[in-house]
C-alpha positions, 0 to 999 in steps of 0.5 A: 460484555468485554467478551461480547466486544472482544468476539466482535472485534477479532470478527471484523479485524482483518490480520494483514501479514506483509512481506518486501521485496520478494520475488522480483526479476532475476538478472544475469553475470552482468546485473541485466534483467534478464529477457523473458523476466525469469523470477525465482518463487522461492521466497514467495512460495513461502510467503504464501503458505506462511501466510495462507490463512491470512484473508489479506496479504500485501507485498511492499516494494520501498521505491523512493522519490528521489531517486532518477530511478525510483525502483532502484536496480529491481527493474534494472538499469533501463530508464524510468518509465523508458519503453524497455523499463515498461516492458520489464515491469508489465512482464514482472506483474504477469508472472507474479500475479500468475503465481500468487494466483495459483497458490489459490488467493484471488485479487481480493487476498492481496496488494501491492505498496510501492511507495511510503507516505508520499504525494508524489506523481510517481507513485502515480506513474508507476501504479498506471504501469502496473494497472496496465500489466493487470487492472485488477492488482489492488493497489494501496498508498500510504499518504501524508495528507487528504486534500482533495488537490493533491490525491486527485492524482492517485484517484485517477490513478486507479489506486484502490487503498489509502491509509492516512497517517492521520495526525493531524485528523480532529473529530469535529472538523475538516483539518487544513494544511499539512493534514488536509482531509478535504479529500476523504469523500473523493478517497472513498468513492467508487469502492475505493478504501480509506484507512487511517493510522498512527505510528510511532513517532520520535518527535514524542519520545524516541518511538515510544507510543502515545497515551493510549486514550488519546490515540487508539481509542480516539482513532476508532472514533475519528474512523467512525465520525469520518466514515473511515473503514480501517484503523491501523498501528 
């Protein structure tokens, strides 16, 4: 039987190797982007052959919220959402997704992750910018919470992958508040994806995990009773 389950396991278990900001555009004595975007392959080229029989890889890019400029310098000095900005950007994902491409891993090999466990509308801003450049860049958003108020946004955004850091997920019932998941039928339509993780937190003891019953075991349940098609870790 536990070879049986094991089997089944490693079947449907999709290996996800993840790799940061790699291969972004080249700038010059000046830290100016330069024009035409110029990307050095180097470490990418090695990404992908690493990562070749991988059936899904992703390429994280840490933007932050905050920030008057999200993206930090990697797109340059040029004002958010500003048209050179804009151009930059487009230009960069052509070129990258060109190279992914030619390494022999169509769309359905790969993401982009721009920004972590947030709601906010940049992550939407920007993800328009990039479905602009290629609509047929997957996209993936780690989100806070599942309300169907707040993800509307990313929706009509055209992101296609969520993963909801699920703490506040129960079996039974529709979480409210902080952890709303009033959303999920929205976050799984149209062939969108809908995950839901757990990651180590301080709060229950320095990053150690918690009891393994009650969080792996327990997540593949909650996925299964919520229709949710991804765990993760």
């Amino acid at each position: 039987v536990f070879e049986k389950v094991r089997e089944q396991m490693l079947k449907y278990r999709i290996t996800d190797g993840a790799r940061s900001s790699v291969g972004v555009p080249e700038k010059d004595s000046a830290e100016n982007i330069i024009r035409p975007v110029e990307i050095d392959f180097t470490r990418l080229d090695k990404y992908l052959e690493f990562n070749k029989d991988f059936p899904w890889i992703s390429f994280f890019y840490p933007l932050h919220q905050s920030y008057s400029n999200p993206s930090l310098d990697w797109f340059g000095t040029a004002e958010w959402m500003s048209d050179e900005y804009r151009a930059i950007v487009k230009e960069w994902v052509t070129k990258f997704v060109g190279r992914v491409k030619q390494s022999g891993r169509d769309y359905d090999g790969f993401y982009f992750q721009f920004f972590d466990e947030t709601l906010d509308s940049k992550v939407a801003e920007f993800c328009r910018l990039v479905k602009e450049a290629d609509p047929k860049v997957k996209i993936m958003a780690t989100i806070p919470g599942a309300g169907a108020a707040s993800v509307r946004e990313f929706v009509d955004a055209g992101i296609d992958i969520y993963v909801y850091h699920g703490t506040h997920l129960k079996y039974d019932q529709v979480a409210t508040g902080h952890g709303w998941t009033d959303g999920f039928e929205l976050l799984t339509s149209g062939g969108r994806k809908l995950w839901v993780y757990h990651a180590a937190d301080s709060f229950f003891g320095n990053g150690r995990e918690r009891d393994p019953l009650s969080v792996y075991r327990l997540m593949h349940w909650l996925a299964f009773r919520h229709g949710i098609t991804g765990v993760g870790f």
